[in-house]
VEXMI-764703 format. One line per field, with one value per residue (C-alpha): x, y, z; residue in three letters; residue number from 1. Coordinates in Angstrom, 3 decimals, decimal comma, m for minus. Each point is the difference from the previous one (the first is absolute). Layout:
u c(X:...)
v c(Y:...)
w c(Z:...)
residuo c(ALA:...)
num c(NUM:...)
***
This chain:
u c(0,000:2,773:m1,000:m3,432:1,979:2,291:m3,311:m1,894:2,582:0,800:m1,227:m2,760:m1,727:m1,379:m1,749:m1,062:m1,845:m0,718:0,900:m1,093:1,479:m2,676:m3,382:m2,874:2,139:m1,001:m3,485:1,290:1,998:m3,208:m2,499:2,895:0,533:m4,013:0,444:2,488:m1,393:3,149:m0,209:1,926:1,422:1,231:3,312:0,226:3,015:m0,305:2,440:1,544:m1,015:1,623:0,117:m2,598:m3,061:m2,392:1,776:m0,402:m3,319:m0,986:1,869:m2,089:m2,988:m0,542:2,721:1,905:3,503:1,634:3,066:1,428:1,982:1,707:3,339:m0,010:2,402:m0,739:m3,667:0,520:1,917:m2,507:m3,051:2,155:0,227:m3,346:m1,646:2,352:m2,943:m1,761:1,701:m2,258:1,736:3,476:1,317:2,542:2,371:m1,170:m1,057:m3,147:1,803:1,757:m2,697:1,990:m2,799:m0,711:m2,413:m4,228:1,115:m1,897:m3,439:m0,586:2,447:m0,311:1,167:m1,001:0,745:3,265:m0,207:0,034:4,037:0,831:2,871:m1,858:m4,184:m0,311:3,085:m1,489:m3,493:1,390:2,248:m3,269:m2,114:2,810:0,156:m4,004:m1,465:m2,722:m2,378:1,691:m0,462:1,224:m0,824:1,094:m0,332:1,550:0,088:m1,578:0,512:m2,748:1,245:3,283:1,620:0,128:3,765:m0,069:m1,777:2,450:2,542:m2,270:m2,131:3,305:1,797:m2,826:m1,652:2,578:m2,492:2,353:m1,176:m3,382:m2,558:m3,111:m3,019:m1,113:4,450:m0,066:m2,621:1,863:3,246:m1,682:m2,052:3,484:1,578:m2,527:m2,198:m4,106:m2,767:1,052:m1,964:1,121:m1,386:0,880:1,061:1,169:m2,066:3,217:2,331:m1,938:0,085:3,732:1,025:m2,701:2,340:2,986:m1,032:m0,666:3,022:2,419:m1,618:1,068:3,662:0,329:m0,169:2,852:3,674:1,969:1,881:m2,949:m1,056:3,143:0,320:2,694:1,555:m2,135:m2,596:m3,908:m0,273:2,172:m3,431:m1,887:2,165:m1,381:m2,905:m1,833:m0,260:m3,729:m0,593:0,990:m1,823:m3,540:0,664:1,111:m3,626:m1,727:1,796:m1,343:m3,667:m0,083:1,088:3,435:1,757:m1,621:0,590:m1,603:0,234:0,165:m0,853:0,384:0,492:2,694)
v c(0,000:2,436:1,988:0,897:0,970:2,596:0,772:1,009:1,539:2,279:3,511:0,289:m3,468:2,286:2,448:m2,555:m2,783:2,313:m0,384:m3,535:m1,463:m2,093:m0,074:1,134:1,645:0,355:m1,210:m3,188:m0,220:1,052:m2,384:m3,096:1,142:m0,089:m3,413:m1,324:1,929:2,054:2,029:1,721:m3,510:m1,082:m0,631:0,438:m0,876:1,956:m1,660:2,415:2,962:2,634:3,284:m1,334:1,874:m3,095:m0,983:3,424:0,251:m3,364:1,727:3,126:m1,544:m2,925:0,472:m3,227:m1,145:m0,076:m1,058:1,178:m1,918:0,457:m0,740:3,621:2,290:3,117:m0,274:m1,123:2,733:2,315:m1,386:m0,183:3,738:0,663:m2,260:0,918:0,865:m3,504:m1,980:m2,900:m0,386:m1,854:m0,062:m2,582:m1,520:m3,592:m2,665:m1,286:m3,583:0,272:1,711:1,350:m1,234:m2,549:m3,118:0,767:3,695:2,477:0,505:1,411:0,202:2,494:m0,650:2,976:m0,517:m1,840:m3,654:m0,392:1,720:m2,543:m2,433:m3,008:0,966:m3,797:1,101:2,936:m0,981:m2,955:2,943:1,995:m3,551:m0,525:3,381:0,468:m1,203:m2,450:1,818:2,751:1,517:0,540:3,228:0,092:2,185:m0,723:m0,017:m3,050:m1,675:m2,115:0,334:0,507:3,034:1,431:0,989:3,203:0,011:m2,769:2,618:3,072:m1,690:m1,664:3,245:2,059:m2,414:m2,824:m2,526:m2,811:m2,517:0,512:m2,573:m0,972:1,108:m3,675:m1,008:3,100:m1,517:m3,123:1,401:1,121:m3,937:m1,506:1,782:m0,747:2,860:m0,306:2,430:1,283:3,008:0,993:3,460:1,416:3,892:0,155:3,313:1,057:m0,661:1,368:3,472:m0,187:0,169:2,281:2,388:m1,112:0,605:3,493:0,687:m1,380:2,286:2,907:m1,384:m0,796:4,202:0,333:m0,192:m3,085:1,570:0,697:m3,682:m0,814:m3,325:m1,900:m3,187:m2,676:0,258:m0,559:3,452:0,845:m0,932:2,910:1,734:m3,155:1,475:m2,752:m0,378:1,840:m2,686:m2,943:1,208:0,101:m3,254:m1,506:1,406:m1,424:m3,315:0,209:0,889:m3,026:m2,203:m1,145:1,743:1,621:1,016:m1,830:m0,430:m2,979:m0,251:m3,475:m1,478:m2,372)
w c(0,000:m0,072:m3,205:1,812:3,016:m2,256:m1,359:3,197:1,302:m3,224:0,742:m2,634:1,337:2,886:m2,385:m2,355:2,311:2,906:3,881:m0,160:m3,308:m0,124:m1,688:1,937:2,512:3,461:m0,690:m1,014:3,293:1,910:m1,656:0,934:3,747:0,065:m0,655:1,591:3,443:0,312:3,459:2,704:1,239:m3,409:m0,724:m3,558:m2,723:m3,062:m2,669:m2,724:1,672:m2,245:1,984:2,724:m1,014:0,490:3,168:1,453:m0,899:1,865:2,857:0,028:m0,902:1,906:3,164:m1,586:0,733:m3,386:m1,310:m3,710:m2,051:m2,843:m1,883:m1,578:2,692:m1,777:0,655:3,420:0,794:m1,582:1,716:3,372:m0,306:m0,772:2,111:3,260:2,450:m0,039:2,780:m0,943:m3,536:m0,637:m3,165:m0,497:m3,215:m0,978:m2,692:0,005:m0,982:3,397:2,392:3,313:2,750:1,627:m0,354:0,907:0,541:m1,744:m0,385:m3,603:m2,933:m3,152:m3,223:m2,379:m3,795:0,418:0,789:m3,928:m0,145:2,168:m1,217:2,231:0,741:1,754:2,167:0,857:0,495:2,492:2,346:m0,333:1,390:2,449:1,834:0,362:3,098:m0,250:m1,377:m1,005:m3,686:m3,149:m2,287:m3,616:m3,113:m3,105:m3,749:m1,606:m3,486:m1,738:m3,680:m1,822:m0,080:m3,733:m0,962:0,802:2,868:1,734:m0,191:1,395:2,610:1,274:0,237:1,545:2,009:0,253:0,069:m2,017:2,265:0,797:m0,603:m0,195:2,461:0,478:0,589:2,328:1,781:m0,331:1,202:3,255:0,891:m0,611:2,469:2,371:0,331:m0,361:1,084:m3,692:m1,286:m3,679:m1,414:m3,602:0,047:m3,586:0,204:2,120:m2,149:m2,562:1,609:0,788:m4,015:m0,269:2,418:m1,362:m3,324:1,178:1,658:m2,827:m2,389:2,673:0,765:m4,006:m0,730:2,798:m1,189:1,252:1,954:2,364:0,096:1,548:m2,464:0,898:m1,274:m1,585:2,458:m1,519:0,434:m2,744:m1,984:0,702:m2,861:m2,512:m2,240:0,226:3,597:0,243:m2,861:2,184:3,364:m2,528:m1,207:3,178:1,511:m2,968:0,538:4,192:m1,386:m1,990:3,214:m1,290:3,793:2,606:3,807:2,880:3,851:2,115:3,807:1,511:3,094:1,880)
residuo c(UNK:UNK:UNK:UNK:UNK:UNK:UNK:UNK:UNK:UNK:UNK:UNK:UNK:UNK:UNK:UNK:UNK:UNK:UNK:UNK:UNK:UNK:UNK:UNK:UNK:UNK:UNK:UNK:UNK:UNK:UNK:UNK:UNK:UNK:UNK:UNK:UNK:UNK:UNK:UNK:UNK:UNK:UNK:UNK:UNK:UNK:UNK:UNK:UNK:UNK:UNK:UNK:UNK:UNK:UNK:UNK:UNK:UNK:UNK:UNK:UNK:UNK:UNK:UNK:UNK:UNK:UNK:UNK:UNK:UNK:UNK:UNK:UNK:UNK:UNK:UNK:UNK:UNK:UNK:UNK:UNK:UNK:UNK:UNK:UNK:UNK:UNK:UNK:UNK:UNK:UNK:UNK:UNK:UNK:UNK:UNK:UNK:UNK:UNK:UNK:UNK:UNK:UNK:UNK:UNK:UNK:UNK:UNK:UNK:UNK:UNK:UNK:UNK:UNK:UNK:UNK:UNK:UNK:UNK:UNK:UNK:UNK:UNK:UNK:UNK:UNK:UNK:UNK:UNK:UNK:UNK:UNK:UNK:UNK:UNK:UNK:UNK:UNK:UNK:UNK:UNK:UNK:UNK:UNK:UNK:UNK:UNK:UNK:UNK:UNK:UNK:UNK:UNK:UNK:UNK:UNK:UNK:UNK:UNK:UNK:UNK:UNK:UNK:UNK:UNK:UNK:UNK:UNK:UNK:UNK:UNK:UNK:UNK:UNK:UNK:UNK:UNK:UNK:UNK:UNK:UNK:UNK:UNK:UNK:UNK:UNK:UNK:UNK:UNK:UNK:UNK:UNK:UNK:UNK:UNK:UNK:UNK:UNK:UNK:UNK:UNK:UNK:UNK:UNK:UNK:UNK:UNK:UNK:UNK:UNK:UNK:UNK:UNK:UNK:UNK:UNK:UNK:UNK:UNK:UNK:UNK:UNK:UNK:UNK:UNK:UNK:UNK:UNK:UNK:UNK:UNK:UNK:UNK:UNK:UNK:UNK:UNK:UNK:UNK:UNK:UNK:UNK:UNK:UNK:UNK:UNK:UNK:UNK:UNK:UNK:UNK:UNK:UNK:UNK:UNK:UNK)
num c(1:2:3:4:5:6:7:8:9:10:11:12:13:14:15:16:17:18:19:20:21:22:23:24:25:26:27:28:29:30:31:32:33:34:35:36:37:38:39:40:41:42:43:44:45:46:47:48:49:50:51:52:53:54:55:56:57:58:59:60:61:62:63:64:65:66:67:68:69:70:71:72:73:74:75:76:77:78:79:80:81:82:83:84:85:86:87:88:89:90:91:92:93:94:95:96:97:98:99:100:101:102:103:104:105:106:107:108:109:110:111:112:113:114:115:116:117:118:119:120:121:122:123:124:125:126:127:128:129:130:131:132:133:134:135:136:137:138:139:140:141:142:143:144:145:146:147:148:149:150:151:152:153:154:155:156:157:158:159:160:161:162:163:164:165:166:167:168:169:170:171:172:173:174:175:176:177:178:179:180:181:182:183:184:185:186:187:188:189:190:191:192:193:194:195:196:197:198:199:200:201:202:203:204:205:206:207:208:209:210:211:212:213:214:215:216:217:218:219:220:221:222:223:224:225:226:227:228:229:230:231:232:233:234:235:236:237:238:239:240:241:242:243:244:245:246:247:248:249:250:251:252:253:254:255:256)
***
């Protein structure tokens, strides 16, 4: 997963995807603490945190204890600074492969639109299973394939969404019985996704009429695509492509 973690941490990911980076944003991360009955006596691990902004809001919402983790130091360091004043929010470097807790520990886990960068989803899945208490929960959202990618969208929806190993709603589902979870409830919010080109569609055209040097491009990050002519092209096809169900967005709740 390291190109998505130069990716979110590159300085016009923020501006493009938002505080949360993640489709739906904060309502998404409401609508999944509803179910999985976060409260003030949770202790809650949210996994690929980026700069912390669903974290802190379970903090200020619901009182939770909640730990942020991420492999990305820049956005750690970021979200450590703005987030300073909530004593009941760590932040902390880790893999999800390799959790750093112990067994029957935690009480919910979040997993926001990255389980599918993950080099190994059943090792992370089975560290997810192992630190929730009995009981405890598991809250995903993430990109979901049903059809082939066309050419040209393999390259763009990999780039911008790096969804290269994203499957099927019914294997997501899958993914999550195997590891031992039940209690599943699986909802479709393509419309989500839908609205998040719509804004990035919006803001590319804005960034496009700015000279390069003011989109501080760098290297051969994804970013360097904004300059490609074709990229508004791409982002309508790749919404067509979601309308006709061939990917899509969902969340998972489920239960240890």
């Amino acid at each position: 997963m390291n190109c998505c973690t130069d990716l979110y941490r590159h300085p016009l990911t923020h501006h493009l995807l938002g505080d949360s980076f993640h489709p739906g944003g904060l309502g998404t991360t409401r609508s999944l603490a509803a179910q999985c009955l976060v409260n003030r006596t949770s202790k809650v691990l949210d996994i690929a945190t980026g700069r912390a902004t669903s974290a802190a809001f379970l903090v200020k919402q619901y009182g939770a204890q909640v730990l942020g983790l991420d492999l990305g130091m820049d956005n750690l360091q970021t979200a450590k600074q703005t987030h300073r004043s909530l004593t009941k929010l760590n932040l902390i470097s880790g893999d999800a492969m390799q959790l750093p807790f112990r067994d029957n520990s935690l009480d919910v886990v979040f997993c926001e639109c990255a389980l599918c960068t993950f080099d190994n989803r059943d090792a992370a899945m089975h560290e997810i299973y192992r630190v929730l208490k009995p009981g405890g929960f598991i809250a995903i959202s993430d990109i979901f394939l049903n059809q082939t990618l066309p050419g040209k969208l393999e390259t763009t929806l990999n780039r911008w969404l790096c969804v290269a190993g994203a499957l099927s709603h019914e294997a997501s589902i899958q993914k999550a019985e195997q590891a031992g979870f039940s209690q599943l409830r699986f909802e479709d919010r393509s419309a989500s996704i839908l609205a998040s080109i719509d804004s990035i569609k919006h803001k590319v055209n804005a960034l496009q009429r700015l000279p390069e040097k003011a989109l501080g491009l760098t290297g051969t990050l994804p970013m360097d695509s904004l300059k490609d002519g074709n990229i508004q092209d791409a982002l309508i096809q790749l919404a067509e492509f979601i309308e006709q169900g061939g990917a899509g967005y969902y969340t998972i709740s489920a239960r240890k």
